[in-house]
PyMOL Python script that loads the backbone (N, CA, C, O; Angstrom):
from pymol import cmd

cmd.read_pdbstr("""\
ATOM      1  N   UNK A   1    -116.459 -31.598 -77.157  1.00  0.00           N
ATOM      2  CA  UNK A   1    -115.575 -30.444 -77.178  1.00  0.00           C
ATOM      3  C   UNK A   1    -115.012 -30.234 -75.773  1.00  0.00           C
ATOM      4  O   UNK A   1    -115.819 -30.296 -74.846  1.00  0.00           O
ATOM      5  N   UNK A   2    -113.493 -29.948 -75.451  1.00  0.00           N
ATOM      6  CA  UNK A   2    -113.330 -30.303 -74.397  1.00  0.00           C
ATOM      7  C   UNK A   2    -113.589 -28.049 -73.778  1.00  0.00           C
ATOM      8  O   UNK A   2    -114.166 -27.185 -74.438  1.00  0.00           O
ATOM      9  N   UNK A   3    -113.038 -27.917 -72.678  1.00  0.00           N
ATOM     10  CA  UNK A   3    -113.589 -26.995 -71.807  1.00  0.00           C
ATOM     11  C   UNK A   3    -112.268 -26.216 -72.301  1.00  0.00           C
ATOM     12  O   UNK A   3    -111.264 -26.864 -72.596  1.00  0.00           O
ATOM     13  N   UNK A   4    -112.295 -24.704 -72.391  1.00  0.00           N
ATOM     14  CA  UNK A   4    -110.572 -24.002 -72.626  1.00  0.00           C
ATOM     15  C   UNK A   4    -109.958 -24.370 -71.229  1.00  0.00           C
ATOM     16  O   UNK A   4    -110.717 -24.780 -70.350  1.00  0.00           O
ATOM     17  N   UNK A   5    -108.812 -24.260 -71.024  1.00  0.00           N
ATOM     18  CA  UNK A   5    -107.951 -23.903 -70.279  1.00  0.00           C
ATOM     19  C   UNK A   5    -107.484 -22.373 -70.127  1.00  0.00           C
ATOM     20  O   UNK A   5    -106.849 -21.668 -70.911  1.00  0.00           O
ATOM     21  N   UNK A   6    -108.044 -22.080 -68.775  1.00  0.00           N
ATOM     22  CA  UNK A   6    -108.173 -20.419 -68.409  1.00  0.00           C
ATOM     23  C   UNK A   6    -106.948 -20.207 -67.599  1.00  0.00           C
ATOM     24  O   UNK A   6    -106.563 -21.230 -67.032  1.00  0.00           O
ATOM     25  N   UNK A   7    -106.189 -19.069 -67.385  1.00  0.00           N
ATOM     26  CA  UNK A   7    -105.238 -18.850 -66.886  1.00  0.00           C
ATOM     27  C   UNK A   7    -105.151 -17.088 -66.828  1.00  0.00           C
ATOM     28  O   UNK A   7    -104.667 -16.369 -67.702  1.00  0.00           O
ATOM     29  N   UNK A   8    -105.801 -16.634 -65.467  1.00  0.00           N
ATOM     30  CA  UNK A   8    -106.101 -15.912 -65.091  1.00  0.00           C
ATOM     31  C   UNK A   8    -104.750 -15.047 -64.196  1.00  0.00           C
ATOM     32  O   UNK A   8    -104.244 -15.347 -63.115  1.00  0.00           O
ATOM     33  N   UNK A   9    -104.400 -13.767 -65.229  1.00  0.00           N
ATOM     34  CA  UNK A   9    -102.611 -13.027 -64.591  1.00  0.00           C
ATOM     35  C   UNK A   9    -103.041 -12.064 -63.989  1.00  0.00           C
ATOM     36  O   UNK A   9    -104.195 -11.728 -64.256  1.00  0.00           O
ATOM     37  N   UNK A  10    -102.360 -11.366 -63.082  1.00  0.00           N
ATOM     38  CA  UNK A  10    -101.997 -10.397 -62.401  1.00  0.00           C
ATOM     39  C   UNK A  10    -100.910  -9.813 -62.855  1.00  0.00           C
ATOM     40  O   UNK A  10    -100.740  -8.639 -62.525  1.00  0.00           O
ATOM     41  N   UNK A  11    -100.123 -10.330 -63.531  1.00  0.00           N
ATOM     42  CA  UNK A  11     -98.697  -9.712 -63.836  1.00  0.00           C
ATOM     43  C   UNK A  11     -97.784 -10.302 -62.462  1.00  0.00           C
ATOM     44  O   UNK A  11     -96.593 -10.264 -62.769  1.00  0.00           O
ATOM     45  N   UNK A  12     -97.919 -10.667 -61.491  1.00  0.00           N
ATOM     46  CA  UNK A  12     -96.882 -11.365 -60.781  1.00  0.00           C
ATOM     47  C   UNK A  12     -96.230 -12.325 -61.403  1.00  0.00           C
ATOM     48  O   UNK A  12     -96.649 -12.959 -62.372  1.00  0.00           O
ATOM     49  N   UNK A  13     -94.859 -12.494 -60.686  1.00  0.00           N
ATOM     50  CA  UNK A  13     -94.072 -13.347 -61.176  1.00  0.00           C
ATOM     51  C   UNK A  13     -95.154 -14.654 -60.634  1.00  0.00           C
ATOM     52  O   UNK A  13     -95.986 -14.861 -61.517  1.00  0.00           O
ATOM     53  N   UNK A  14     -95.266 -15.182 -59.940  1.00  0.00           N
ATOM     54  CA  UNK A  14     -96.212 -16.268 -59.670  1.00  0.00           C
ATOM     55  C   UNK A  14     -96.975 -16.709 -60.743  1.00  0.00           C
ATOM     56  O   UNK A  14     -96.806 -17.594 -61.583  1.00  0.00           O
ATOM     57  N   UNK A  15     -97.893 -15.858 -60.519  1.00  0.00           N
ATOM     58  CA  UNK A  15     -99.286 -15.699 -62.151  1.00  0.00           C
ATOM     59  C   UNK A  15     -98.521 -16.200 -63.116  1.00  0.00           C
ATOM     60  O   UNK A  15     -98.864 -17.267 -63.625  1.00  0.00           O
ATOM     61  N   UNK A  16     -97.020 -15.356 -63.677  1.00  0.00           N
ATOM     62  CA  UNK A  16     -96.617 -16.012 -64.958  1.00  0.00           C
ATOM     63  C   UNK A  16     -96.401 -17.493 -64.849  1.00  0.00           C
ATOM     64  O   UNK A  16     -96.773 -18.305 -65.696  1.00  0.00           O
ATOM     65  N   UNK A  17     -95.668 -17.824 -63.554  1.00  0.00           N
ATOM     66  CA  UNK A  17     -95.385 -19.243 -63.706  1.00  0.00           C
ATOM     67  C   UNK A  17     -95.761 -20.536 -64.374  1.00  0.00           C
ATOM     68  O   UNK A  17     -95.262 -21.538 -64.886  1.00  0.00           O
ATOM     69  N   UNK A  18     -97.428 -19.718 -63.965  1.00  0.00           N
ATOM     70  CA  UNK A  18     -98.469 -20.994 -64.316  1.00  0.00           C
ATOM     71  C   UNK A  18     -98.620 -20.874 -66.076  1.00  0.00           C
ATOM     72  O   UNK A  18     -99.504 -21.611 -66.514  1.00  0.00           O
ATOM     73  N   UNK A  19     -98.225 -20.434 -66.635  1.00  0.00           N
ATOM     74  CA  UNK A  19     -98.268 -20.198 -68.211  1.00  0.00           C
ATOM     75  C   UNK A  19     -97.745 -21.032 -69.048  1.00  0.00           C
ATOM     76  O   UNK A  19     -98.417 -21.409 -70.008  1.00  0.00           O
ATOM     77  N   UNK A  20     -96.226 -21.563 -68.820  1.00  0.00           N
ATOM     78  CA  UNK A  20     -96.206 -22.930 -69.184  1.00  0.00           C
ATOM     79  C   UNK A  20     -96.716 -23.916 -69.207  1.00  0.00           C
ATOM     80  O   UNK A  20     -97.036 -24.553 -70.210  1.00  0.00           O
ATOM     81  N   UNK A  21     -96.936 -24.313 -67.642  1.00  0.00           N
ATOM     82  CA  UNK A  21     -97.880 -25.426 -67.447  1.00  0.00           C
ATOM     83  C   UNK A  21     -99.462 -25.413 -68.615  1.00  0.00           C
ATOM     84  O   UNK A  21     -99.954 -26.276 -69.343  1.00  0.00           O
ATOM     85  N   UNK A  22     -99.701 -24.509 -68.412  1.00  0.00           N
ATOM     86  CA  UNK A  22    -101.241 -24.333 -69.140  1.00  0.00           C
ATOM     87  C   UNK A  22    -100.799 -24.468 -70.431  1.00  0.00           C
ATOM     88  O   UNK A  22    -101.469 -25.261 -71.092  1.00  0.00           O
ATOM     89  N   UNK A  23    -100.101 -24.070 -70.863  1.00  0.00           N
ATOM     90  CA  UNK A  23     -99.367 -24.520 -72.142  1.00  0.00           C
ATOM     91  C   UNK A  23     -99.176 -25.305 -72.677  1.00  0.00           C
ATOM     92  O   UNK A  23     -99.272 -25.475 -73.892  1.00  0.00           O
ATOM     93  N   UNK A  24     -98.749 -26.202 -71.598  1.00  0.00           N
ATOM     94  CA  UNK A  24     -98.276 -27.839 -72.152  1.00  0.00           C
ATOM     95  C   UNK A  24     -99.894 -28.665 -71.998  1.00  0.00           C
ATOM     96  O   UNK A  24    -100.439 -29.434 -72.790  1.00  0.00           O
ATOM     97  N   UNK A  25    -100.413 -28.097 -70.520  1.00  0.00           N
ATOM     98  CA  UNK A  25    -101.811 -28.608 -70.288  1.00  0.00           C
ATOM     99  C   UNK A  25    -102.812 -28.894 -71.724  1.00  0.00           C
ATOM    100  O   UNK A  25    -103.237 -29.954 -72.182  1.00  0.00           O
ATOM    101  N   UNK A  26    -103.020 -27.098 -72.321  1.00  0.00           N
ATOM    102  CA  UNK A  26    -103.763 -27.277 -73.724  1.00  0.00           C
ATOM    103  C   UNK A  26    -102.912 -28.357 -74.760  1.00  0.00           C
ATOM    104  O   UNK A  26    -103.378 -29.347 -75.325  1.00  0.00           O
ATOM    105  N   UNK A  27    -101.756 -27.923 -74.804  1.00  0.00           N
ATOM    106  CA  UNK A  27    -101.409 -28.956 -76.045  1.00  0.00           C
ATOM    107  C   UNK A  27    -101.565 -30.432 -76.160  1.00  0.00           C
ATOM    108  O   UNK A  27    -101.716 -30.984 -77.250  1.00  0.00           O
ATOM    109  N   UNK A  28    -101.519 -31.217 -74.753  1.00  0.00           N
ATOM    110  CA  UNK A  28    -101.337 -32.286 -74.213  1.00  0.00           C
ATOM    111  C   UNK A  28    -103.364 -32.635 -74.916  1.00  0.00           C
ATOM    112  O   UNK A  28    -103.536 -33.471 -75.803  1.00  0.00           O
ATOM    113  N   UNK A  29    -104.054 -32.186 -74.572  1.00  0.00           N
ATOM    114  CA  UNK A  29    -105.710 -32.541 -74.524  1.00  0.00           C
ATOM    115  C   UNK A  29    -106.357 -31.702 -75.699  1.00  0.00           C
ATOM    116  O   UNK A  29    -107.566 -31.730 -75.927  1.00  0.00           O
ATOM    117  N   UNK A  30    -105.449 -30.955 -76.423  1.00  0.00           N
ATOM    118  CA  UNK A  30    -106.335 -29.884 -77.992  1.00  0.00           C
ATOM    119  C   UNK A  30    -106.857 -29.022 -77.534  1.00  0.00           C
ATOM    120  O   UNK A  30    -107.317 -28.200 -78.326  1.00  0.00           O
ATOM    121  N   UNK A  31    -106.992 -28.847 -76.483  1.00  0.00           N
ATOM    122  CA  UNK A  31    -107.865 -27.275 -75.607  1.00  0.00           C
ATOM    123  C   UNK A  31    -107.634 -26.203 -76.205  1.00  0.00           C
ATOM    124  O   UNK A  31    -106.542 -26.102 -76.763  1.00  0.00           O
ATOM    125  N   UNK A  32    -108.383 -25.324 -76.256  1.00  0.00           N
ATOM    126  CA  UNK A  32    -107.959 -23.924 -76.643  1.00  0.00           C
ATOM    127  C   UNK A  32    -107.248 -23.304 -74.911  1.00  0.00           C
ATOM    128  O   UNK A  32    -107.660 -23.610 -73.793  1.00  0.00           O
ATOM    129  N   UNK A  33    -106.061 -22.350 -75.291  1.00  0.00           N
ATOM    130  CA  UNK A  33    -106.046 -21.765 -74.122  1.00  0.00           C
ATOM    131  C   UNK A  33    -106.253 -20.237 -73.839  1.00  0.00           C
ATOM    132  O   UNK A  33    -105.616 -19.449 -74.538  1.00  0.00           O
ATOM    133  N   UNK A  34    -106.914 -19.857 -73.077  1.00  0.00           N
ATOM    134  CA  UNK A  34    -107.288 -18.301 -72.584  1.00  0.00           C
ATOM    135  C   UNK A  34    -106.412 -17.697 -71.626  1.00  0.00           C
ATOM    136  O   UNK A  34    -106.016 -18.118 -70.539  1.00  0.00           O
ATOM    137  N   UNK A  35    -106.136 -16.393 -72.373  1.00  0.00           N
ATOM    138  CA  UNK A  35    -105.045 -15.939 -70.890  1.00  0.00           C
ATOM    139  C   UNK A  35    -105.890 -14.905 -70.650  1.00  0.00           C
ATOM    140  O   UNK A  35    -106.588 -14.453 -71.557  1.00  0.00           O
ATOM    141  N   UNK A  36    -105.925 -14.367 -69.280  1.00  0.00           N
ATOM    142  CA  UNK A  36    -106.960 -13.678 -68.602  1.00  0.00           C
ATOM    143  C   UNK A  36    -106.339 -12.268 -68.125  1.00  0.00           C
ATOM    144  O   UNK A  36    -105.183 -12.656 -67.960  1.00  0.00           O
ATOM    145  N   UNK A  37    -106.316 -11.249 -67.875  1.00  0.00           N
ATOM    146  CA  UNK A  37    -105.161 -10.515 -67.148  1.00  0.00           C
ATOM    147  C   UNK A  37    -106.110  -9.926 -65.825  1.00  0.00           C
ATOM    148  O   UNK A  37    -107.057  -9.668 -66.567  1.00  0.00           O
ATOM    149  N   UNK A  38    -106.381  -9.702 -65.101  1.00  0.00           N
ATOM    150  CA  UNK A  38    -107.146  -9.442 -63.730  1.00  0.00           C
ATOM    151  C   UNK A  38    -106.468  -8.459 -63.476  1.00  0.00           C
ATOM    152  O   UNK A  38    -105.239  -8.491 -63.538  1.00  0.00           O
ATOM    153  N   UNK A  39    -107.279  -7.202 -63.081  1.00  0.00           N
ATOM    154  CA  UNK A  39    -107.056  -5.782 -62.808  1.00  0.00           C
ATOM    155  C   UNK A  39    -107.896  -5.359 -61.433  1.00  0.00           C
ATOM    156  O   UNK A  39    -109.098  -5.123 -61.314  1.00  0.00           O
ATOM    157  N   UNK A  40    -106.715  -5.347 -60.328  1.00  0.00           N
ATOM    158  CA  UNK A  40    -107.741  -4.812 -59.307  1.00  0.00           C
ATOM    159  C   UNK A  40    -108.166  -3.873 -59.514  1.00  0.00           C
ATOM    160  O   UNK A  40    -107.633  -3.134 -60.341  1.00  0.00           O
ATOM    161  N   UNK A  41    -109.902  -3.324 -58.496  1.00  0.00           N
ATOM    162  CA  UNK A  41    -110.314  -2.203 -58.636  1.00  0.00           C
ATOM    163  C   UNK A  41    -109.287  -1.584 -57.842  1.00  0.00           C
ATOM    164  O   UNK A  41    -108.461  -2.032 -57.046  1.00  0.00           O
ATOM    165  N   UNK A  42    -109.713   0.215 -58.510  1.00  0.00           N
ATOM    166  CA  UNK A  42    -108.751   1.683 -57.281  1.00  0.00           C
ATOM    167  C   UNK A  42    -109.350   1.217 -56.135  1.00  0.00           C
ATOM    168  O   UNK A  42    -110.446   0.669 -56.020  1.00  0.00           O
ATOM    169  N   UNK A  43    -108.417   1.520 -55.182  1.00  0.00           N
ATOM    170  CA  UNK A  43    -108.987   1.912 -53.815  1.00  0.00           C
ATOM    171  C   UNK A  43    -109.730   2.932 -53.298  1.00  0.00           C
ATOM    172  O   UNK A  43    -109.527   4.135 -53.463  1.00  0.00           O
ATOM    173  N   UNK A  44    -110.643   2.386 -52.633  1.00  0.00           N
ATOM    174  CA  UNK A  44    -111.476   3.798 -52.356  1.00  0.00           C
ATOM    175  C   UNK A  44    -111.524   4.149 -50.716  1.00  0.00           C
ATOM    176  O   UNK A  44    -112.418   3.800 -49.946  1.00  0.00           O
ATOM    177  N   UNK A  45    -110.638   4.728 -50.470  1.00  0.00           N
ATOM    178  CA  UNK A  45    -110.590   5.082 -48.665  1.00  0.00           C
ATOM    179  C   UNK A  45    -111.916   5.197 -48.003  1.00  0.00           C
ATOM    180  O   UNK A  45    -112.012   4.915 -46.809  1.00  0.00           O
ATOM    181  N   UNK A  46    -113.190   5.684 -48.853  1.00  0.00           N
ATOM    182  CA  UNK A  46    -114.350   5.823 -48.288  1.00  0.00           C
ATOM    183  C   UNK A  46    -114.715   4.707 -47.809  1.00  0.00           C
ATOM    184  O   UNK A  46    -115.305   4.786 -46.732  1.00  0.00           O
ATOM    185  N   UNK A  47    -114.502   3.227 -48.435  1.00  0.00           N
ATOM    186  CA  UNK A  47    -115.416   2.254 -48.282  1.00  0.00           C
ATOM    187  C   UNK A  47    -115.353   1.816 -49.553  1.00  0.00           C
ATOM    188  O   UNK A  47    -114.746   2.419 -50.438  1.00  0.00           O
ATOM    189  N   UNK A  48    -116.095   0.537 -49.741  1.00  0.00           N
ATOM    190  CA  UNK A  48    -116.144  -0.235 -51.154  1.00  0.00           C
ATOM    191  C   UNK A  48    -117.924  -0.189 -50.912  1.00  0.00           C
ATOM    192  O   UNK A  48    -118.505  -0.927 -51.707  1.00  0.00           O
ATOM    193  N   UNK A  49    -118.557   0.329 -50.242  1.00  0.00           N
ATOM    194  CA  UNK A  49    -120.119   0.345 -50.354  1.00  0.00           C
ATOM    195  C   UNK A  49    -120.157   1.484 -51.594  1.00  0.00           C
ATOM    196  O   UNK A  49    -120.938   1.329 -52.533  1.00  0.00           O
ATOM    197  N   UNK A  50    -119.178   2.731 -51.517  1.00  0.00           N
ATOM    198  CA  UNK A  50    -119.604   3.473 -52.379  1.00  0.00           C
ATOM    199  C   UNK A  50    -119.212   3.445 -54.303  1.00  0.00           C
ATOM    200  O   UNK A  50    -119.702   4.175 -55.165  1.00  0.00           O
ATOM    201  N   UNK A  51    -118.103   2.247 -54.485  1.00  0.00           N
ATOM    202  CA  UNK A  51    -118.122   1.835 -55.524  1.00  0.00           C
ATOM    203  C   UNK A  51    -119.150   1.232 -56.088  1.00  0.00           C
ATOM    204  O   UNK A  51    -119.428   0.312 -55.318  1.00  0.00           O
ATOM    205  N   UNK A  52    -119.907   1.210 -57.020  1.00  0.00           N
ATOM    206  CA  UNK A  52    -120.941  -0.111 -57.933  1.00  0.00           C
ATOM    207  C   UNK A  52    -120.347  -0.856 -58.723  1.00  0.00           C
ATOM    208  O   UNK A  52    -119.600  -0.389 -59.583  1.00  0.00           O
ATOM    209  N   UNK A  53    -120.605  -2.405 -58.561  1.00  0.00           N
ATOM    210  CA  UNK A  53    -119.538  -2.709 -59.709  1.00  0.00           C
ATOM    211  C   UNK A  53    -120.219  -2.327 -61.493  1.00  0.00           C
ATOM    212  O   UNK A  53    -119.650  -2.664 -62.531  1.00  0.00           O
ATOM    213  N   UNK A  54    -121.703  -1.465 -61.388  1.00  0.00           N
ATOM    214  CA  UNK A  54    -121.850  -0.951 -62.623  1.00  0.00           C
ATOM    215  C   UNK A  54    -121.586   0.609 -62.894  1.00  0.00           C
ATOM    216  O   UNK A  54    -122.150   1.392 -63.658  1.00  0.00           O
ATOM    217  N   UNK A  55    -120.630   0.760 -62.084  1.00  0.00           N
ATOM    218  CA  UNK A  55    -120.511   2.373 -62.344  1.00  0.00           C
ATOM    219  C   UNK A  55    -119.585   2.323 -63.572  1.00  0.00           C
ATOM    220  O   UNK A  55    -118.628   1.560 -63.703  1.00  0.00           O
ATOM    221  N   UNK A  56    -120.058   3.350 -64.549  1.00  0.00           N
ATOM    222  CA  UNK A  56    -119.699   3.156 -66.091  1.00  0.00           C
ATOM    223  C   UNK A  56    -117.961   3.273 -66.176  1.00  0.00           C
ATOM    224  O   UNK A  56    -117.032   2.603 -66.627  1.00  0.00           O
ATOM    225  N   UNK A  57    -118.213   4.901 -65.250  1.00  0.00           N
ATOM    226  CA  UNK A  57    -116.641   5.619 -65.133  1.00  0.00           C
ATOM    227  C   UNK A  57    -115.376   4.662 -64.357  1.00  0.00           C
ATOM    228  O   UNK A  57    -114.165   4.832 -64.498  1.00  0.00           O
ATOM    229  N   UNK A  58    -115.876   3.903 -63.738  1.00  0.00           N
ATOM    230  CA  UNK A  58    -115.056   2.795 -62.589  1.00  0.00           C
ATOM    231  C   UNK A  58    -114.559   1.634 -63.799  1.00  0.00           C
ATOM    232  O   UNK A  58    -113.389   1.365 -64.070  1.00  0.00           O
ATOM    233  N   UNK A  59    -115.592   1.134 -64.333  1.00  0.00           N
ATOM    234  CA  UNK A  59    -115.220   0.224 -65.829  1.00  0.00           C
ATOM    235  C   UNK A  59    -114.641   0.794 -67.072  1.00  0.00           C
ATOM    236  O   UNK A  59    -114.002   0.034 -67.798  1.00  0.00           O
ATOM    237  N   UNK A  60    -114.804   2.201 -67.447  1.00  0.00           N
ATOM    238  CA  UNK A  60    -113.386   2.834 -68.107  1.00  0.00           C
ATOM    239  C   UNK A  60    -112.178   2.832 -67.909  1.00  0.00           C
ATOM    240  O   UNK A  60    -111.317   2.574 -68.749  1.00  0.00           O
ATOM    241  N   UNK A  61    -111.916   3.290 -66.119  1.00  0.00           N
ATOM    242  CA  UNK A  61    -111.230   3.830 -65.493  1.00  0.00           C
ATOM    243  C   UNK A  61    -109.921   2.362 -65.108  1.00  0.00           C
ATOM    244  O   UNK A  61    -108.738   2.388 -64.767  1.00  0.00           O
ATOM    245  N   UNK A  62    -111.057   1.054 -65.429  1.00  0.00           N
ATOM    246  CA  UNK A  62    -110.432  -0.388 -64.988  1.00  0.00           C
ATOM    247  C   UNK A  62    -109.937  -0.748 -66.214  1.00  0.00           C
ATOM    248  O   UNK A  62    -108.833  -1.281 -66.330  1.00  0.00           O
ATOM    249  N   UNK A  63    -110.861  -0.434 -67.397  1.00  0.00           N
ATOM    250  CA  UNK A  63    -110.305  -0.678 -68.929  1.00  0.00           C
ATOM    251  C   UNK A  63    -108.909   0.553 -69.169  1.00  0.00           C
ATOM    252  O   UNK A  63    -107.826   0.315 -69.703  1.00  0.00           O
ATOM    253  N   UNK A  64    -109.129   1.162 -68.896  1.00  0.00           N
ATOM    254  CA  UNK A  64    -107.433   1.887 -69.177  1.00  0.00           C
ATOM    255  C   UNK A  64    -106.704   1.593 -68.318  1.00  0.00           C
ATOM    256  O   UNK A  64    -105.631   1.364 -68.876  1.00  0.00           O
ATOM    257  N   UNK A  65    -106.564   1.398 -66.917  1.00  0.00           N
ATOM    258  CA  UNK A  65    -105.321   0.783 -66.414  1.00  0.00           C
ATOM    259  C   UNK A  65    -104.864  -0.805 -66.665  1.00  0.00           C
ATOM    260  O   UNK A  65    -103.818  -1.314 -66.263  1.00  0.00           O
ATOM    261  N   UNK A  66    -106.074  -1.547 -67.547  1.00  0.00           N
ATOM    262  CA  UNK A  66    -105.389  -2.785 -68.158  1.00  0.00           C
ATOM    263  C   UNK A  66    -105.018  -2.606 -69.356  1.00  0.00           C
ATOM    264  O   UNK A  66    -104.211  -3.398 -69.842  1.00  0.00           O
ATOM    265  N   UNK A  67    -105.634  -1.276 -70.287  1.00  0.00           N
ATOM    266  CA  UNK A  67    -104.450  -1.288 -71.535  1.00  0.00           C
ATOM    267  C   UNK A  67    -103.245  -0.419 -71.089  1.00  0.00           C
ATOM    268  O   UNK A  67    -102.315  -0.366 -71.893  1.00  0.00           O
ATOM    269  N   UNK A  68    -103.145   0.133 -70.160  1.00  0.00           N
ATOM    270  CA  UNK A  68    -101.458   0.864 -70.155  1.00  0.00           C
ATOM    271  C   UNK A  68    -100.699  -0.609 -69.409  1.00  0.00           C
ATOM    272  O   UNK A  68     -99.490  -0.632 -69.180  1.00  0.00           O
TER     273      UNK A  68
END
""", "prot")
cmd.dss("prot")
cmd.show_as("cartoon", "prot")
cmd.util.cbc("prot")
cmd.orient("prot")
């Protein structure tokens, strides 16, 4: 079974670029392909010591600014 082909966006024009390619990449070898969308965390002026990356409200807060 071969490995997916991951293709990890930001929404930049860049990021999209690579979407074809991965496109033709999976079809070319039967791959499944995964599109990824990557959501930076908020900024936190305090510091990033005081974020967790298990704080519940921070992973809501990251899940709704990737569905709007």
């Amino acid at each position: 079974m071969l490995a997916p082909v991951v293709v990890a966006l930001d929404g930049s024009p860049l990021s999209e670029q690579a979407i074809p390619r991965a496109v033709a990449m999976a079809r070319r070898t039967g791959a499944r392909l995964d599109l990824v969308h990557v959501v930076s965390p908020p900024y936190d002026p305090a510091g990033p010591h005081n974020v967790s990356p298990s704080d519940t409200q921070l992973d809501r807060e990251l899940l709704n600014a990737a569905r709007a």
